[in-house]
C-alpha positions in Angstrom: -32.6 -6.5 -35.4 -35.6 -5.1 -37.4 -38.1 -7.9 -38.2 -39.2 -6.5 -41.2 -36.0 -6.9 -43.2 -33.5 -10.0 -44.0 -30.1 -9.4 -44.4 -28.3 -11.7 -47.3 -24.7 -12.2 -47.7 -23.6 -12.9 -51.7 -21.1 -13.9 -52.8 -19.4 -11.1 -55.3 -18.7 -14.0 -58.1 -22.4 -15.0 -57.6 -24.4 -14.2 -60.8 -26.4 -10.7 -60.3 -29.5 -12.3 -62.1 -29.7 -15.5 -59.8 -29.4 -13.7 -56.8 -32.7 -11.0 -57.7 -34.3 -14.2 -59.2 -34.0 -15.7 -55.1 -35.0 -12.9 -53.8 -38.5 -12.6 -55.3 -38.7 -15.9 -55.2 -38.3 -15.5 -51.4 -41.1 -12.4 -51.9 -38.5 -10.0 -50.7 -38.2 -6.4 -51.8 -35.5 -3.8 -53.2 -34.4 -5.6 -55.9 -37.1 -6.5 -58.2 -36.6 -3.6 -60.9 -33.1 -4.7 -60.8 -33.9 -7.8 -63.0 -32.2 -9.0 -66.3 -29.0 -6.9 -65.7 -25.8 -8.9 -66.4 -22.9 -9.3 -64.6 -22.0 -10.6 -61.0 -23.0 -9.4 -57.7 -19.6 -8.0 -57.3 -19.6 -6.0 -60.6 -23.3 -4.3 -59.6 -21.8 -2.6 -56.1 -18.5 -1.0 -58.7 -21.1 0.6 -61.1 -24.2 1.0 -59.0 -26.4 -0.4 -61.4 -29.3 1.0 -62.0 -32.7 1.1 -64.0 -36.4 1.9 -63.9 -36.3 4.1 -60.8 -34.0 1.8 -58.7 -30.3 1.6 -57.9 -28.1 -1.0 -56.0 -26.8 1.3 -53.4 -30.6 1.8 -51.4 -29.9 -1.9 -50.9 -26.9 -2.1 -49.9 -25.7 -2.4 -46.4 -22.3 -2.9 -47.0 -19.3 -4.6 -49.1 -16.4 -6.9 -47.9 -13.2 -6.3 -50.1 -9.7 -7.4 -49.8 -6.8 -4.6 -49.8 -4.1 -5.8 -52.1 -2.2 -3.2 -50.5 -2.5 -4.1 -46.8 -3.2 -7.5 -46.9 -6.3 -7.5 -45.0 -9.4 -7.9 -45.0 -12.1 -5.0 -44.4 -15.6 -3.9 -44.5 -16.8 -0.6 -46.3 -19.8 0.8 -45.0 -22.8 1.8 -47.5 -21.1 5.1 -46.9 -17.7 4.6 -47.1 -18.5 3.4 -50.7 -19.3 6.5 -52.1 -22.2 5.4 -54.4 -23.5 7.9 -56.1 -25.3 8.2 -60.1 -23.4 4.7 -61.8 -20.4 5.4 -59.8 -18.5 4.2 -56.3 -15.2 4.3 -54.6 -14.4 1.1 -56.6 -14.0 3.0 -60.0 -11.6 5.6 -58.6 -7.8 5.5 -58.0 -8.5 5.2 -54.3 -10.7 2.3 -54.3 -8.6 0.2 -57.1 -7.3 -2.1 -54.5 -9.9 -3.2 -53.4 -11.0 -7.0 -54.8 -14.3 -6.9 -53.8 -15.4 -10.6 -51.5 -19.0 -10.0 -50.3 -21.6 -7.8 -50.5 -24.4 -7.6 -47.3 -27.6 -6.4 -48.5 -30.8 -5.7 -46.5 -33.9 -6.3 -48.6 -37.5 -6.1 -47.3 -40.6 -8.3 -46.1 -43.2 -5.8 -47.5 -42.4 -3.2 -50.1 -44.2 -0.6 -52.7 -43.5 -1.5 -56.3 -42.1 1.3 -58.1 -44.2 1.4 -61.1 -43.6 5.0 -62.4 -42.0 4.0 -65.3 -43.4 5.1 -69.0 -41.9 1.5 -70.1 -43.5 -0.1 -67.5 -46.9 2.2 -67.6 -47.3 1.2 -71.4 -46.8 -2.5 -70.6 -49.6 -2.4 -68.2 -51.6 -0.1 -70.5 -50.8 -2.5 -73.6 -51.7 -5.4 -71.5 -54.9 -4.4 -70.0 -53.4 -4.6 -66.0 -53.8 -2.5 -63.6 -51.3 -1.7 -60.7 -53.0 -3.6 -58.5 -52.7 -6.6 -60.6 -49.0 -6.7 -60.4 -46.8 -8.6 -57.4 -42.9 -9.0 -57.4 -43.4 -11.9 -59.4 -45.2 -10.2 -62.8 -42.9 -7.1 -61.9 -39.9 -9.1 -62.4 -41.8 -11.0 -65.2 -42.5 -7.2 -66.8 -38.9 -6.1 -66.9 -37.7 -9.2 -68.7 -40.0 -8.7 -71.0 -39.0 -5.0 -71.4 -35.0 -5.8 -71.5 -35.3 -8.5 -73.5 -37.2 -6.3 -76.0 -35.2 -3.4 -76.0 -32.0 -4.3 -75.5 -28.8 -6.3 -77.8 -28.7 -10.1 -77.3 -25.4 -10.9 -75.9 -24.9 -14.2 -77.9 -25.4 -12.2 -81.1 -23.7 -8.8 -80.0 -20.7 -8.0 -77.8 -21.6 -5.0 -75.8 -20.8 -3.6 -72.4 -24.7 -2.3 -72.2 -25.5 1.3 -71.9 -22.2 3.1 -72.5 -23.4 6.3 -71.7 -24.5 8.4 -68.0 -27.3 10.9 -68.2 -25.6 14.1 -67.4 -26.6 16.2 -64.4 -27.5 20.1 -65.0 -29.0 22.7 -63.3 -31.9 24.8 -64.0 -30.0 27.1 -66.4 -28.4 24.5 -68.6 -31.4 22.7 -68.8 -33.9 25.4 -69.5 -31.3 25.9 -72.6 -31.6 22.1 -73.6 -35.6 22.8 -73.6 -35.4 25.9 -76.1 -33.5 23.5 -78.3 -35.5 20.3 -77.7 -38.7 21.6 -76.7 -40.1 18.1 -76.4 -37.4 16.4 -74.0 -38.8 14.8 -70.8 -36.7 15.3 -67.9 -36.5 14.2 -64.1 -36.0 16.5 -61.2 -34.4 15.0 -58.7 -33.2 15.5 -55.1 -29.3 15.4 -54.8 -28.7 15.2 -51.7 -25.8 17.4 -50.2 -23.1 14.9 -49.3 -22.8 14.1 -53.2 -20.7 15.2 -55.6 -23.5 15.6 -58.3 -24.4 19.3 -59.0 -27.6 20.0 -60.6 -31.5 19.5 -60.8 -32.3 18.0 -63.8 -31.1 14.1 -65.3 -31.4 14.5 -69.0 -32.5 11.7 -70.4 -29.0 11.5 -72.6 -30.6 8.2 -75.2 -33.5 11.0 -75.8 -30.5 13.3 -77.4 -28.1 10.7 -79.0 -30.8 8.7 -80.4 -34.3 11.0 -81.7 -32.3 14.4 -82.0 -28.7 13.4 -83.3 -30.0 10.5 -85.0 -27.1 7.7 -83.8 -29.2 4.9 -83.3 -28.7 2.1 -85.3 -25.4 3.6 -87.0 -22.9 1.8 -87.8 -19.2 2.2 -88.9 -17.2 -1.0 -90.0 -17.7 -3.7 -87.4 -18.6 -1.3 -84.4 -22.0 0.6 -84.1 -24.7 1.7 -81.6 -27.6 -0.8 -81.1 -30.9 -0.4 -83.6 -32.9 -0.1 -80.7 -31.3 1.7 -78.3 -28.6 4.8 -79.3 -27.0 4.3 -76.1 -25.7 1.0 -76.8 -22.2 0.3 -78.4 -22.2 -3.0 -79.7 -19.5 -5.2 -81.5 -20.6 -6.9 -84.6 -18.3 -9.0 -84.4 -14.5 -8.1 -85.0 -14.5 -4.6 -83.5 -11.1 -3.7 -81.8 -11.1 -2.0 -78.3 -10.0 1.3 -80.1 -12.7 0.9 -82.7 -15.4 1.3 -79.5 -13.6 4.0 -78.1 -12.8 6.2 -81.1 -17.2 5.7 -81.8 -17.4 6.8 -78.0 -15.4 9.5 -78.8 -17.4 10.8 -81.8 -20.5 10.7 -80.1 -19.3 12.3 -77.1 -18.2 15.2 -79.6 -20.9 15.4 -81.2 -23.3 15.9 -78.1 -20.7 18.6 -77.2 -21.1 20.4 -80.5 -25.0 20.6 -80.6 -25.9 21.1 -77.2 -22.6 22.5 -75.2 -22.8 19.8 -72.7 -20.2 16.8 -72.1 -21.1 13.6 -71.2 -19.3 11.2 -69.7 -18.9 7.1 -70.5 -20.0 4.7 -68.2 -17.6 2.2 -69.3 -14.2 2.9 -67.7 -11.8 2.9 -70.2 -8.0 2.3 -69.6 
C-alpha cells in the first residue's frame, strides 16, 4: 500500500458534489477542480467529467458494475473502462449492461493545484491573490464561484450542461481554423497512443459557436443556448426532447458549414 494515497469507495447513487465536498474537507487531492458539477458519482465515471484542466478518469482506480446480461457481479479496471475525452465503455453498445454499483477512487495526501486556468488566473488577478495564497479549500471555493457565475441555474433552466465536445484535429485542420479565426486559443495536448483520439489540437468548440457564429444566447420558441455560455442547451420551460435535438442539429450544421469540421454532442441521444 502507498502511504501517500487513500483509496475511497462511493457509492454510484452518492451525490458527485458531496463526495468532492468530503474530500477537501478531508485535505485530499484529485478532485478539487472537479467541484460544482452535477450528477451522481455513478453518472461522472459514464461521461468522464471533466473541467479546468482535470478529468475523473486520473482518479479513478476502478468501477464495480452489475452485468444485466450475466448476472454477476464484476470489476472494470481504470483500463478496462476505456476513458478517454467525455467518453467510456459505459456510453457504447458494449458497455450498456453494465449498471454501474461502486466506483474506487485513489486520491492523494499532498498534491499541486492546477491553477493554469484563464478563468481561474483572472479570479486570482481580479481578487488580488496570488498562487500561493490558495489551498484546496479557496480552490474549491474559486470554482463555485466561477460555475455558479457562468453557468444556467438548474431551478430556473432545464439543461443537460455543456452539450457540446471540443473536437480533436491535427496540425493541418487546425492551422486552417487559425487562417479563419486568427484569434482562437487552442491546447496542444499529448494523446497518448492507446486512444482512439487522433489529433494535436482541442479547439476550444464555445470559442466558435459562441464569439464567431454568434449562438449564444439564441433562442427559438421554448428551447435556446444559455446567454452566458453558447455551449449550453437549455429548456425554458416547455421544450420537447425533439425541440433540443433539432437546435443540436442546427448548430452542429452550422459549425459544419463555416469551418468543415463536425462536432459531436456530448449528450447521448436515443
Amino acid at each position: 500500500s502507498n502511504p501517500e494515497v487513500v483509496r475511497v469507495v462511493v457509492g454510484a447513487g452518492e451525490i458527485w458534489d458531496d463526495f468532492v465536498k468530503e474530500s477537501v474537507d478531508r485535505s485530499l487531492y484529485g478532485l478539487e477542480n472537479l467541484s460544482g458539477v452535477p450528477g451522481t458519482v455513478g453518472a461522472s465515471v459514464v461521461q468522464n467529467i471533466e473541467c479546468y484542466g482535470a478529468e475523473v478518469k486520473d482518479s479513478v482506480e476502478s468501477v464495480e458494475v452489475f452485468d444485466t446480461e450475466t448476472f454477476e457481479i464484476e470489476i472494470l479496471t481504470n483500463k478496462q473502462c476505456d476513458f478517454i475525452y467525455r467518453h467510456s465503455i459505459f456510453k457504447t453498445e458494449e458497455g450498456k449492461n453494465f449498471i454501474i454499483l461502486r466506483v474506487n477512487f485513489v486520491l492523494k495526501k499532498e498534491g499541486k493545484l492546477n491553477l493554469g486556468y484563464k478563468d481561474i488566473k483572472n479570479y486570482l488577478k481580479e481578487n488580488n491573490l496570488e498562487e500561493k495564497d490558495i489551498d484546496l479549500k479557496k480552490m474549491r471555493e474559486i470554482l463555485l464561484f466561477i460555475r455558479k457565475n457562468k453557468l444556467p441555474d438548474l431551478k430556473q433552466f432545464g439543461t443537460a450542461g455543456s452539450f457540446f465536445k471540443c473536437p480533436i484535429v491535427d496540425s493541418e485542420i487546425f492551422m486552417r481554423l487559425k487562417e479563419i479565426f486568427p484569434d482562437m486559443p487552442n491546447y496542444k495536448i499529448d494523446i497518448g497512443c492507446e486512444t482512439s483520439l487522433q489529433g494535436e489540437h482541442k479547439i476550444p468548440i464555445a470559442f466558435i459557436i459562441d464569439h464567431k457564429l454568434g449562438w449564444r444566447g439564441y433562442r427559438e420558441g421554448e428551447v435556446g443556448t444559455f446567454d452566458k455560455h453558447a455551449l449550453i442547451v437549455v429548456n425554458h420551460g416547455n421544450a420537447t426532447a425533439k425541440d433540443v435535438k433539432n437546435l443540436a442539429e442546427k448548430i452542429v450544421k452550422d459549425v459544419k458549414e463555416k469551418t468543415g469540421i463536425n462536432i459531436e454532442t456530448e449528450v447521448v441521444m436515443w
